[in-house]
C-alpha positions as CSV (number, residue, x, y, z in Angstrom):
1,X,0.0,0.0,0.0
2,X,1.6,3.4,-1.3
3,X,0.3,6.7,0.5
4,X,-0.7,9.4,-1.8
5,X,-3.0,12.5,-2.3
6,X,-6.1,13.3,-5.0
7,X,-3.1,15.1,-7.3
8,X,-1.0,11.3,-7.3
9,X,2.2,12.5,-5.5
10,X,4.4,9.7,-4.2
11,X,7.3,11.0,-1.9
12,X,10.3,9.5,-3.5
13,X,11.2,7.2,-0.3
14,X,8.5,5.0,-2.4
15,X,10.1,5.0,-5.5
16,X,12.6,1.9,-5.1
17,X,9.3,0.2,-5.6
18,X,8.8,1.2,-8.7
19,X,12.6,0.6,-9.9
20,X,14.0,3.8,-8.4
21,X,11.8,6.4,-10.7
22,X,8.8,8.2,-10.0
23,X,5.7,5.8,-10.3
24,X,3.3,6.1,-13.6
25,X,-0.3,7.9,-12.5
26,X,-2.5,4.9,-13.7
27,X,-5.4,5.6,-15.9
28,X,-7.8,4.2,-13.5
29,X,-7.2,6.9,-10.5
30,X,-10.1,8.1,-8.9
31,X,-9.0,10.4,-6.6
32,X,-9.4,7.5,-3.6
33,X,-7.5,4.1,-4.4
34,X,-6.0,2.0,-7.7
35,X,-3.0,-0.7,-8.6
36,X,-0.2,0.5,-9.6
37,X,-0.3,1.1,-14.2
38,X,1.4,-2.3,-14.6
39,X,-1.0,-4.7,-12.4
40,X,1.9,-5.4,-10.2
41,X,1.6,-6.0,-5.9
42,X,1.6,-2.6,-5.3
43,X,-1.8,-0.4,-4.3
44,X,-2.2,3.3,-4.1
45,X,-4.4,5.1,-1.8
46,X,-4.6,8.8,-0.9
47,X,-4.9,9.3,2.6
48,X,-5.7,13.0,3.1
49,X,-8.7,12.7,5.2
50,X,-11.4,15.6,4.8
51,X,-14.4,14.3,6.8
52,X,-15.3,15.8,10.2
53,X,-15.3,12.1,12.0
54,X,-12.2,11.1,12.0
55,X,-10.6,8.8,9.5
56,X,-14.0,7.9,8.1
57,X,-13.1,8.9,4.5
58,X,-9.6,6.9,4.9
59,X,-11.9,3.7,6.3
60,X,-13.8,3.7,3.5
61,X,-10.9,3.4,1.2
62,X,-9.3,1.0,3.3
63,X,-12.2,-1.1,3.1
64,X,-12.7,-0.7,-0.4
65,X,-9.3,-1.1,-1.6
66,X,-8.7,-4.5,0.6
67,X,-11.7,-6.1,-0.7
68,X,-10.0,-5.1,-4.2
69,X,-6.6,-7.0,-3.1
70,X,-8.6,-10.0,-1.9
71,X,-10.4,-10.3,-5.7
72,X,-7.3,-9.9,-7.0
73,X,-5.8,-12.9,-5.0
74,X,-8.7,-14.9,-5.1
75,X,-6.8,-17.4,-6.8
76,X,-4.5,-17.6,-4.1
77,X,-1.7,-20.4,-2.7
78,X,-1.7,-22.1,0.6
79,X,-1.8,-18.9,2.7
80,X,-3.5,-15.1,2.7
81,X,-1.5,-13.0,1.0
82,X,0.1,-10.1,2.9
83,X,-0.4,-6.9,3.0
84,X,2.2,-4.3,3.5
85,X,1.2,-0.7,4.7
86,X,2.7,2.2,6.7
87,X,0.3,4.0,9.2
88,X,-1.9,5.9,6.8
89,X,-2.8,9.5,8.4
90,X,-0.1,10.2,10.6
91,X,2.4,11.3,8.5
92,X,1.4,13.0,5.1
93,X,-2.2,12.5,5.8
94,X,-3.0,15.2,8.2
95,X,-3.7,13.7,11.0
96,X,-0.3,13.4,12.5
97,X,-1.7,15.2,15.7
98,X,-4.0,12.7,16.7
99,X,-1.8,9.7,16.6
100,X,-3.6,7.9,19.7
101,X,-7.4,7.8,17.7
102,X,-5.4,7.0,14.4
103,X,-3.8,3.7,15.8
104,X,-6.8,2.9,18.1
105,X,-9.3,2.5,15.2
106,X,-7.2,1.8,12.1
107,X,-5.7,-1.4,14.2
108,X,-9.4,-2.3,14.7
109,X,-10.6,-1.6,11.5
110,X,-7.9,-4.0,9.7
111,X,-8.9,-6.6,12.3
112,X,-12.5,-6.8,11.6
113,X,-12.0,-6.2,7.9
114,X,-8.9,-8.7,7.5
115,X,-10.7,-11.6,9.2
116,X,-13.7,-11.0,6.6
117,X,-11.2,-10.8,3.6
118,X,-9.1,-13.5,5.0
119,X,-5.9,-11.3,4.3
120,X,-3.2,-11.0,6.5
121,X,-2.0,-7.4,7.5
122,X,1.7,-5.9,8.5
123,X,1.7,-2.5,9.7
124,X,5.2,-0.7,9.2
125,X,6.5,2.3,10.3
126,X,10.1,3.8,10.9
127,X,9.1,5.3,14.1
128,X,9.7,3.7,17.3
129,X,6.6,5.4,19.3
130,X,4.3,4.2,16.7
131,X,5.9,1.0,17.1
132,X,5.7,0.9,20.4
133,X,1.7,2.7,20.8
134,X,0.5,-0.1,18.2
135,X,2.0,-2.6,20.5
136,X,0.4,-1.1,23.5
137,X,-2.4,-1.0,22.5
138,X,-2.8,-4.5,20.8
139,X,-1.3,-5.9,23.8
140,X,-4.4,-4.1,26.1
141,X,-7.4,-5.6,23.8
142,X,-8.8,-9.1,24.3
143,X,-5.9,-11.9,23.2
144,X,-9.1,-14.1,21.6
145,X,-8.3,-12.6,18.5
146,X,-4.9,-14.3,18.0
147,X,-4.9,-17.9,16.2
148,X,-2.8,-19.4,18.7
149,X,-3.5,-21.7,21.9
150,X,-3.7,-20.0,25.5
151,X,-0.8,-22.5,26.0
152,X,1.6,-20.4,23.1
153,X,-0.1,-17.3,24.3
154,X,1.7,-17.9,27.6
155,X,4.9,-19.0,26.0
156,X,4.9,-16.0,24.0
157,X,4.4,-13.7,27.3
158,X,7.2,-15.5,28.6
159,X,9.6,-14.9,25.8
160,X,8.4,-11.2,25.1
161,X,9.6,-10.9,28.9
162,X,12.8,-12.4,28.5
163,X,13.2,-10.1,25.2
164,X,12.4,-6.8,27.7
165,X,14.9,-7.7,30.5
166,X,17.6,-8.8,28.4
167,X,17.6,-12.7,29.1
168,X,16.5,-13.4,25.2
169,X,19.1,-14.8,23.1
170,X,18.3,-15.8,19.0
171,X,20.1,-19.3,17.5
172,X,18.8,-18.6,13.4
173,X,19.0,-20.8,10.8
174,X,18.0,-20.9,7.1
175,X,14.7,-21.4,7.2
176,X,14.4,-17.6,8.5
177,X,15.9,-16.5,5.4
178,X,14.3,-19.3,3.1
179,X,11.1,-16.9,2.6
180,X,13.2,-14.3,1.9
181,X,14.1,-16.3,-1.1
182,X,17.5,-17.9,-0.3
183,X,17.3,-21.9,-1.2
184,X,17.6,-24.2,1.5
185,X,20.3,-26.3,2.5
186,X,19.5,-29.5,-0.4
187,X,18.4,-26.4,-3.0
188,X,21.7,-24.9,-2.2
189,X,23.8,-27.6,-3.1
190,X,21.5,-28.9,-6.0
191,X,22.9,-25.2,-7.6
192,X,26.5,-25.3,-6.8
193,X,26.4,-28.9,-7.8
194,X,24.8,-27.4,-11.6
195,X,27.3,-24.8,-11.1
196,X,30.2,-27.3,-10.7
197,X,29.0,-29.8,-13.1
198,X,27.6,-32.4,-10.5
199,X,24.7,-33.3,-12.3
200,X,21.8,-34.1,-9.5
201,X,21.4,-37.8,-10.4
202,X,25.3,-37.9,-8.8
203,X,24.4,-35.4,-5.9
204,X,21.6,-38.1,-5.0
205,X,24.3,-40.6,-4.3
206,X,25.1,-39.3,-1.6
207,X,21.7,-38.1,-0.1
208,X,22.4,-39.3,3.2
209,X,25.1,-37.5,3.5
210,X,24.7,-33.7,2.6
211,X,28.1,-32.7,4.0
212,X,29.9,-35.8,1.3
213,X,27.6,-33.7,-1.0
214,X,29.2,-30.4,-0.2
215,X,32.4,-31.9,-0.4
216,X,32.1,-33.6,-3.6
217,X,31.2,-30.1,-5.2
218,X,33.9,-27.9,-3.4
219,X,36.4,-31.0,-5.3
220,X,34.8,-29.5,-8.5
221,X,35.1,-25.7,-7.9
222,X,38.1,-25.3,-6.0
223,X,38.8,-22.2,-4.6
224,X,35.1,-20.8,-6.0
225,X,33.2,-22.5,-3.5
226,X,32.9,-19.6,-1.2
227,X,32.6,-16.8,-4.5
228,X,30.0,-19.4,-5.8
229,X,28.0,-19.5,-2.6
230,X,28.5,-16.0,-2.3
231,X,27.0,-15.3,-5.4
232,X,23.7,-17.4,-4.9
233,X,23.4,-15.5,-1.6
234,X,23.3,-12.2,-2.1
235,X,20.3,-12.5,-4.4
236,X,18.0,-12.0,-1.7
237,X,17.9,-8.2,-1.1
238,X,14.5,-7.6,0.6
239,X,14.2,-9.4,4.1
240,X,11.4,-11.6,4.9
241,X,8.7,-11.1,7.5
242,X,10.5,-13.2,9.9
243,X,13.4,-11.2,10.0
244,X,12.0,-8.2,10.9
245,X,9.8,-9.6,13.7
246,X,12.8,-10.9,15.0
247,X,14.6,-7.6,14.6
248,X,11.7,-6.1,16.4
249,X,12.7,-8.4,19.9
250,X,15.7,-6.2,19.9
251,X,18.2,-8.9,21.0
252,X,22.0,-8.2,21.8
253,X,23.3,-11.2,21.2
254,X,22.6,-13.3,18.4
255,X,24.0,-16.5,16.8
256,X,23.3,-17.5,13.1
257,X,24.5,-20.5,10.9
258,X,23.4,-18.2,8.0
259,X,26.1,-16.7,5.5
260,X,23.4,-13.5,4.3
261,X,23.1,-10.1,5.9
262,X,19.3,-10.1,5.9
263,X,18.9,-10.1,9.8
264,X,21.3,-7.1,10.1
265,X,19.9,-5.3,7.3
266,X,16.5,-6.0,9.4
267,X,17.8,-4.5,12.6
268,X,19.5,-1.5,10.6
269,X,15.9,-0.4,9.5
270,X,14.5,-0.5,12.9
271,X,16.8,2.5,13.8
272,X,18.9,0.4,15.9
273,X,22.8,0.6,15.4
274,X,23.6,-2.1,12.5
275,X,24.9,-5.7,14.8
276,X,28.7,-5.8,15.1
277,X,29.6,-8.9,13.0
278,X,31.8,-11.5,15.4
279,X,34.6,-12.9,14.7
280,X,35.3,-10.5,12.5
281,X,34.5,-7.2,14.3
282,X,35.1,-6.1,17.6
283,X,32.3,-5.8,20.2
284,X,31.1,-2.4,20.8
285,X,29.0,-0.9,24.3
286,X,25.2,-0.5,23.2
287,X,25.5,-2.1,19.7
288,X,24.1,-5.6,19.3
289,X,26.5,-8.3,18.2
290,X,25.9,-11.2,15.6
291,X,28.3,-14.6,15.8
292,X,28.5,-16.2,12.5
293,X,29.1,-19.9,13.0
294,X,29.2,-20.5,9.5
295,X,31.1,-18.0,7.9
296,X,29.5,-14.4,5.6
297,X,28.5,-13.3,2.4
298,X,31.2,-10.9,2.4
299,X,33.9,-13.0,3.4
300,X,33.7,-16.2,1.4
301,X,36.8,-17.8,2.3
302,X,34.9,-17.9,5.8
303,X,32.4,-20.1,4.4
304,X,31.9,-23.4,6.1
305,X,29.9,-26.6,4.0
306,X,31.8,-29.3,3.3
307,X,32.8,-32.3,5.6
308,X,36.6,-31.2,5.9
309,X,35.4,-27.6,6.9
310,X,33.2,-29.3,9.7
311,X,35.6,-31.7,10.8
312,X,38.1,-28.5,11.4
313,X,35.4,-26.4,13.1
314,X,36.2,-26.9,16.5
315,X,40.5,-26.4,15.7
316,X,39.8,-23.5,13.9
317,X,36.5,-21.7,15.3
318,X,36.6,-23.2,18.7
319,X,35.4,-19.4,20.6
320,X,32.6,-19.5,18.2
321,X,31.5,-22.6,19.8
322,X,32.4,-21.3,23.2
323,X,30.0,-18.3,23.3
324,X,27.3,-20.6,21.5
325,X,27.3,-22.9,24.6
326,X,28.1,-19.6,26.9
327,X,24.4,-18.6,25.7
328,X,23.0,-21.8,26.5
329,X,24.3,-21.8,30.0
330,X,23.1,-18.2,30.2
331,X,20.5,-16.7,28.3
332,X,17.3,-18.3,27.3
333,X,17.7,-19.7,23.5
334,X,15.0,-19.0,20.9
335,X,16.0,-21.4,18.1
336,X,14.5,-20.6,14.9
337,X,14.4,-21.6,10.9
338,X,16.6,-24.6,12.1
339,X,16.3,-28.2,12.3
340,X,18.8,-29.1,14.8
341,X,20.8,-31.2,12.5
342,X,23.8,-29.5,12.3
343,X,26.4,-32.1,13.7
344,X,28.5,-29.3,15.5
345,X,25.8,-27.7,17.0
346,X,24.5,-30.6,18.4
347,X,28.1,-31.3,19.7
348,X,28.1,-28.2,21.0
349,X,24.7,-28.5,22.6
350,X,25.5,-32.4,24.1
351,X,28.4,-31.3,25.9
352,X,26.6,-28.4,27.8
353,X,24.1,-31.3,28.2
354,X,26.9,-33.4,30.4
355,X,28.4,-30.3,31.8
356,X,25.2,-28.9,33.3
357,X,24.3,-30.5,37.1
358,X,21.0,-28.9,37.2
359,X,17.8,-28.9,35.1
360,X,18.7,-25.7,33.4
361,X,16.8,-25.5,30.4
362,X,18.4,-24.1,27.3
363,X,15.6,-22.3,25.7
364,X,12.4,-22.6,23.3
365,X,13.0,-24.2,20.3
366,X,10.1,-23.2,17.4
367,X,9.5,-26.1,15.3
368,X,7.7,-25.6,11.3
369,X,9.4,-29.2,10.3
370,X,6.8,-31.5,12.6
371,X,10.1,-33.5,14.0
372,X,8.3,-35.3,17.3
373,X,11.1,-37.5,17.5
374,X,13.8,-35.0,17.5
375,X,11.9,-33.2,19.7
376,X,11.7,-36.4,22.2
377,X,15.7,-36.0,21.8
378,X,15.8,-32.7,23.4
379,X,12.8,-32.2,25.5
380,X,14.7,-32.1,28.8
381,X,16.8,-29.2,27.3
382,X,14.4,-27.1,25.3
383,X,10.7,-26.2,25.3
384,X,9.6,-27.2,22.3
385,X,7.1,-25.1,20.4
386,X,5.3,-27.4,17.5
387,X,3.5,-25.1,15.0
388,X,0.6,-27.2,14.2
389,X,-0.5,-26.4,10.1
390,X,-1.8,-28.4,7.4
391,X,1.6,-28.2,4.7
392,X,5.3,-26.3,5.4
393,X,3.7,-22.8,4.0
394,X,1.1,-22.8,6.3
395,X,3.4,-23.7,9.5
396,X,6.1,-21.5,8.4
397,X,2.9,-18.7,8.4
398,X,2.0,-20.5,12.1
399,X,5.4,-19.2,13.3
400,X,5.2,-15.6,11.8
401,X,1.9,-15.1,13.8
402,X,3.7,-16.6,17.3
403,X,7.1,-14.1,16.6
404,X,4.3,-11.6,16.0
405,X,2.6,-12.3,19.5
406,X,6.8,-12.4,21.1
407,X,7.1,-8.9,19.2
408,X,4.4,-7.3,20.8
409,X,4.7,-8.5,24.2
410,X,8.6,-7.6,24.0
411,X,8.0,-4.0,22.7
412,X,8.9,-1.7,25.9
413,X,9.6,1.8,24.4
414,X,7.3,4.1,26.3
415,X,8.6,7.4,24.2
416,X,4.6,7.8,23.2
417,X,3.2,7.6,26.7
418,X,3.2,11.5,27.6
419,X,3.5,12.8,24.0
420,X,0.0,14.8,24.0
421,X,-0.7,13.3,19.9
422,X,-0.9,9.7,21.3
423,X,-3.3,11.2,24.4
424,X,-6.4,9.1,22.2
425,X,-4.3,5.6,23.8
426,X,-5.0,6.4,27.7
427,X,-8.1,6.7,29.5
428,X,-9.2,10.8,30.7
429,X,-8.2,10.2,34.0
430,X,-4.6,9.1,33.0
431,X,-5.1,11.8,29.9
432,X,-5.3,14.3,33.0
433,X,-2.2,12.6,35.0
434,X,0.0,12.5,32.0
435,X,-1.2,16.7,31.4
436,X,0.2,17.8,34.5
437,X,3.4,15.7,34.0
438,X,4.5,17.6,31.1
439,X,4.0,20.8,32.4
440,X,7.1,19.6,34.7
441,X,8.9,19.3,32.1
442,X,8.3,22.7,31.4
443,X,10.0,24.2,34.5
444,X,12.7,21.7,34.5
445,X,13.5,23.1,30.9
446,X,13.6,26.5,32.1
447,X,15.9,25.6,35.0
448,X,20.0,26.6,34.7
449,X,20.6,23.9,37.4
450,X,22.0,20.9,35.2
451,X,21.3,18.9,38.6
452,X,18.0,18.6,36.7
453,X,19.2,17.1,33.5
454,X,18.5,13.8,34.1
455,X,14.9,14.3,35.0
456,X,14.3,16.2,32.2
457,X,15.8,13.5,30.2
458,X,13.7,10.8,31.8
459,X,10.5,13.0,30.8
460,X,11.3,13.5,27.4
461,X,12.5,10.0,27.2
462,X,8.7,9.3,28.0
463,X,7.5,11.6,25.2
464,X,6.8,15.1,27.3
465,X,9.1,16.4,24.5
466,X,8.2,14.9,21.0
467,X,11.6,16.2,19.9
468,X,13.5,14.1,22.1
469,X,13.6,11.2,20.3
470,X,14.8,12.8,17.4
471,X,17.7,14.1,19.3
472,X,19.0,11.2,20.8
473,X,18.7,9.6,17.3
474,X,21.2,12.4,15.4
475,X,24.0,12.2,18.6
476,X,24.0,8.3,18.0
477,X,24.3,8.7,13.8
478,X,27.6,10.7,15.0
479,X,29.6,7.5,16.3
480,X,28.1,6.0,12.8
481,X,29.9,8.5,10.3
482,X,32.2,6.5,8.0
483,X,35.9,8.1,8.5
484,X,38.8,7.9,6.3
485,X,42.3,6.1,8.1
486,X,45.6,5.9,7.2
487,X,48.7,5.0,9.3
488,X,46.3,3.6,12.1
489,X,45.4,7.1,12.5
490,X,41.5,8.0,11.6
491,X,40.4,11.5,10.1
492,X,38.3,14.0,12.2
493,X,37.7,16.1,9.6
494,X,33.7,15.5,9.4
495,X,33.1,16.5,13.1
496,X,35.9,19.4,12.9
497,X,33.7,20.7,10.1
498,X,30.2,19.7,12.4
499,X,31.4,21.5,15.0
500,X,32.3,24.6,13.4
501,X,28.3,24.5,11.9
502,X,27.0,23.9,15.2
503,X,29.0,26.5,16.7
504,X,28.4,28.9,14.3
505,X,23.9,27.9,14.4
506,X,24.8,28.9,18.7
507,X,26.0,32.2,17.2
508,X,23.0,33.3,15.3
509,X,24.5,32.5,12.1
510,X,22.5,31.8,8.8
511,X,22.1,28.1,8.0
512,X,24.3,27.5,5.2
513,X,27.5,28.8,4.1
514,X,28.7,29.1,0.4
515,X,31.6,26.8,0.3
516,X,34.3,29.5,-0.8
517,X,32.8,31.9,2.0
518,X,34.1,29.0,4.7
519,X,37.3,27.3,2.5
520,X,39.6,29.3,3.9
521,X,38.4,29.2,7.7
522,X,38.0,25.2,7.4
523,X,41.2,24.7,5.9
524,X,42.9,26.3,8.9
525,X,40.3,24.3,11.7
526,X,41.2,20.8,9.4
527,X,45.1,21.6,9.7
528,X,46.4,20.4,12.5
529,X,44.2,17.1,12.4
530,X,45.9,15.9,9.4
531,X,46.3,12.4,8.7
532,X,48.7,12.3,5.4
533,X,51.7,14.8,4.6
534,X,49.3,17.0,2.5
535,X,46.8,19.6,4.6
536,X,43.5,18.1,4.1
537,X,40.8,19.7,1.7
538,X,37.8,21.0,2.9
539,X,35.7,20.5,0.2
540,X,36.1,16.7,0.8
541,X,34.3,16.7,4.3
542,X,31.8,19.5,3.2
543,X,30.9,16.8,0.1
544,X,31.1,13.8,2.5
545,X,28.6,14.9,4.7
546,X,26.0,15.1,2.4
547,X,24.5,11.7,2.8
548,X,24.5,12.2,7.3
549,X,21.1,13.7,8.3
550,X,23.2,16.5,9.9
551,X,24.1,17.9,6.8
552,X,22.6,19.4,3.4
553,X,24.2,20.6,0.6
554,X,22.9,22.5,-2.3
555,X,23.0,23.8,-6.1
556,X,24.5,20.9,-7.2
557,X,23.6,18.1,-10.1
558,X,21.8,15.0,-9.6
559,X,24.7,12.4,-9.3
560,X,27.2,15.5,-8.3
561,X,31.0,15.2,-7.7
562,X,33.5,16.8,-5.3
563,X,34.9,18.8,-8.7
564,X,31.2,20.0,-8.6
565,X,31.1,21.4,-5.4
566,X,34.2,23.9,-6.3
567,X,32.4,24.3,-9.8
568,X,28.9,25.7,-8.9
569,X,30.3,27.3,-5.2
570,X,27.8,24.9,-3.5
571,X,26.3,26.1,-0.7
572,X,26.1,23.3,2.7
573,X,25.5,23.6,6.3
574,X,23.6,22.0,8.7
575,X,20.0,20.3,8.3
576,X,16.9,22.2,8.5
577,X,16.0,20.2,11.9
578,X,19.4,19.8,13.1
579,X,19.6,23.7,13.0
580,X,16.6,24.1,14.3
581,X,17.0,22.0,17.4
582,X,20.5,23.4,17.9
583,X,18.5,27.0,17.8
584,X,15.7,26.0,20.4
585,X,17.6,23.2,22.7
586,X,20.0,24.6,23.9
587,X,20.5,21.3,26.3
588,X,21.0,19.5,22.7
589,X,23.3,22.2,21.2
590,X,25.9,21.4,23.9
591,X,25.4,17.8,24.4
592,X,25.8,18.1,20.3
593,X,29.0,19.8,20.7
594,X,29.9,17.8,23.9
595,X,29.6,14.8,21.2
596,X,31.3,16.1,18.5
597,X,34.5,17.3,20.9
598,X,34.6,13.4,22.5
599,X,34.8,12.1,19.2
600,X,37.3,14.3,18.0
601,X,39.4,13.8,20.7
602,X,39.2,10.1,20.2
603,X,41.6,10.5,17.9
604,X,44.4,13.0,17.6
605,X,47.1,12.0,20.1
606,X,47.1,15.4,21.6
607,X,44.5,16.9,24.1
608,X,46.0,20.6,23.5
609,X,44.4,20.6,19.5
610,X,41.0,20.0,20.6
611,X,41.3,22.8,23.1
612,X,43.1,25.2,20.6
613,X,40.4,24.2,18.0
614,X,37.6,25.2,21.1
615,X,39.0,28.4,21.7
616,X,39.4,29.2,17.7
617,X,35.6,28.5,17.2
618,X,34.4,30.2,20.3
619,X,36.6,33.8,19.2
């Protein structure tokens, strides 16, 4: 579902749907709702709501155009198609004030009206109070509604728990990434085996041995094996539902025998910082981690398949296996999209088993394969969680609604609770409590004493300022800018130049700069933070910038070069909101600088530049 008005404009966030260009006004619009020109999976609805009820016009059209996706699909496979669709009305619809009473009756609306259609529904949005309100307020309503037993309801209580106090650890295998459209194990080696020139009558010879299989194809490729694999992998570019429900459970630590990037491209889009990749990266404070057992995508000579590389695991990737069977002896386990076949996980597994004195159990294992004797195997060790389904597409669509049902009960950002547009969520007498709460935050904000700082944080953490959020977001994008290195030594020249715009937004200054106005005063600031015999160039950090949402830079071309920037005298500076902020929040403005100063200082070897750079900005 594609948001849109009467005139047909799309906001170009939507165009990589339409194969990165502007999509074609189809013949058939009527002002209300159409598929797209081609007859493709995509719908688009205008959402600008005129009626005096709220969101009756946009019901209607909701109504309408599901009915119209259901005739479409009538012909449908072994499960309800799914719809995709942002939160119509709150953002380019109008009724971005009245968040609460949008999410309390479109959430019941697409309940009724899905059941009747027999369609199933996922509502996305990029904002983590949304998120978070939707999952309140699902989570308050009657729990009849979900198609699971009061037994998995409880099971996914208890794991949504464990996912809020930190006790929830993932295990993922491929059948997570499978409806994303990566083969499976057999698939997989049926294609390296055409690849190799294994024809599959050969391949079948050994069919009860998949590891001989894998080795009898690496024979044929060599040194490709891992480039081949690679290859077949990073088809898949969109994740599947099950990745992002999982992404949702926000996790630290997480273990995968996968060689894709689809669960950390899931958690990327959530807004969370992108998983540090293990053994190849180095743990980080506040950033989830991901162990690949199995080797990556990106690093195919890490790639492990074939008998030999499985025999070698535990010589050559023995830590792996440590902080596998450290999670089991620790953390509660949810094991999912895996069969438990994988001979050195079950080693791995068997001698926790004998090392363990007590009952501990592992974790919940969530099982789409109907294995009752493998589960008989490992019942003492894991709670197993059978999703009962006629066929593998309808079981796989069994789990999706249980991770659902964990994702809701796990969600525990409250940044919506005293944010006055989501007041249509709470009762009047807690509408009332949550009134008088913000108008605290109002004299905390006028207060010099920084004592205060932390309650004032704690209050806008809660929502009292809507602007909050948005804040802590831009000072964690700052640790994520990309910085040039060499010698072991990293470049500082982004934040030099992000200081000297914040700096100059606390002096009153107009928002952006032409760049030969501010060459001269940057060049001097970048100096002394060299990293190469040559003085560095300020038109390479004042380019750079441009994809951060601290920065925007103007007058150029589409597709524009650094050359281009010194051509056409482009002017830069910071954001519109990043100024903005810097201009009302003053609290922000020095934390941003605070930031930008810590970062800096992270990496010259002298403490007496960032001071003489301090004093040079603040003349």
């Amino acid at each position: 579902m594609v948001p849109t008005d009467a005139d047909f404009e799309v906001e170009p966030h939507w165009y990589p749907l339409f194969g990165g260009e502007q999509p074609t006004k189809p013949e058939a619009w009527d002002k209300a709702f159409c598929r797209d020109a081609a007859g493709g999976h995509n719908w688009f609805v205008n959402v600008i709501d005129h009626s005096a009820a709220v969101g009756a016009q946009l019901a209607d059209r909701l109504r309408a155009v599901l009915a119209d996706v259901a005739r479409a699909f009538e012909s449908r496979g072994p499960r309800p198609p799914v719809v995709a669709m942002p939160v119509f009305g709150v953002g380019g619809g109008g009724k971005g004030g009245l968040k609460g009473l949008v999410i309390r009756d479109l959430v019941t609306l697409l309940r009724s009206v899905a059941a009747d259609l027999s369609l199933d529904v996922a509502l996305v949005t990029p904002d983590r109070s949304v998120y978070s309100a939707l999952q309140h307020f699902r989570r308050s309503e009657n729990a009849d509604h979900w198609q699971l037993t009061p037994g998995q309801v409880r099971v996914a209580q208890d794991l949504g728990t464990r996912a809020r106090d930190g006790d929830l650890a993932l295990f993922l295998g491929a059948g997570v990434s499978m409806s994303a459209g990566l083969p499976g194990w057999n698939e997989l080696l049926l294609e390296l085996g055409s690849r190799a020139g294994v024809d599959a009558k050969t391949l079948m010879n050994l069919e009860h041995s998949p590891l001989d299989q894998a080795e009898l194809v690496s024979l044929r490729l060599g040194d490709n094996l891992g480039g081949e694999i690679a290859q077949i992998v990073s088809r898949a570019k969109r994740v599947s539902l099950a990745h992002s429900l999982l992404a949702g459970l926000r996790c630290r630590e997480v273990v995968t025998t996968n060689y894709d990037e689809l669960y950390e491209d899931a958690v990327e889009a959530t807004g969370e910082l992108r998983p540090t990749v293990i053994p190849w990266e180095a743990v980080q404070p506040r950033r989830p981690w991901v162990l690949k057992m199995h080797g990556e995508v990106g690093r195919p000579e890490s790639v492990v398949l074939t008998r030999r590389s499985f025999v070698r695991y535990d010589a050559n990737s023995r830590p792996a296996g440590s902080l596998l069977q450290a999670l089991m002896m620790t953390r509660h386990v949810l094991v999912v999209g895996t069969s438990m076949s994988d001979d050195n996980v079950i080693r791995l597994a068997i001698e926790v088993d004998d090392f363990l004195k007590s009952d501990h159990s592992f974790g919940t294992f969530i099982d789409v394969a109907e294995s009752p004797a493998r589960a008989e195997l490992w019942n003492t060790r894991f709670r197993w969680l059978h999703c009962d389904a006629d066929g593998m597409v309808a079981r796989v669509r069994a789990m999706e609604i249980f991770l659902d049902a964990v994702a809701m009960y796990a969600a525990q950002d409250e940044s919506w609770l005293l944010d006055e547009r989501f007041r249509g969520l709470l009762q009047s007498s807690d509408q009332t409590a949550a009134s008088e709460v913000r108008g605290v935050l109002s004299r905390v904000q006028s207060s010099p004493r920084t004592q205060l700082r932390p309650l004032r944080d704690k209050l806008a953490e809660l929502g009292a300022d809507p602007h909050w959020d948005e804040s802590r977001t831009l000072l964690t994008e700052l640790e994520q800018l990309r910085r040039a290195s060499k010698n072991g030594r990293r470049a500082t020249y982004k934040y030099v130049v992000l200081l000297w715009a914040v700096t100059r937004a606390e002096q009153g200054y107009e928002r952006l700069s032409r760049y030969e106005d501010a060459r001269s005063e940057l060049a001097n600031l970048l100096s002394p933070f060299r990293i190469a015999e040559s003085a560095p160039k300020a038109v390479n950090p004042w380019f750079a910038l441009r994809t951060s949402s601290w920065w925007e830079i103007r007058d150029l071309p589409s597709s524009p070069t650094v050359q281009e920037v010194i051509q056409w005298n482009a002017r830069a500076g910071l954001s519109v909101d990043v100024y903005n902020l810097v201009r009302r929040d003053s609290v922000f403005a020095q934390e941003a600088v605070e930031q930008l100063v810590k970062l800096i200082a992270e990496d010259v070897e002298s403490a007496s530049l960032v001071e003489d750079l301090k004093m040079q900005l603040s003349s």
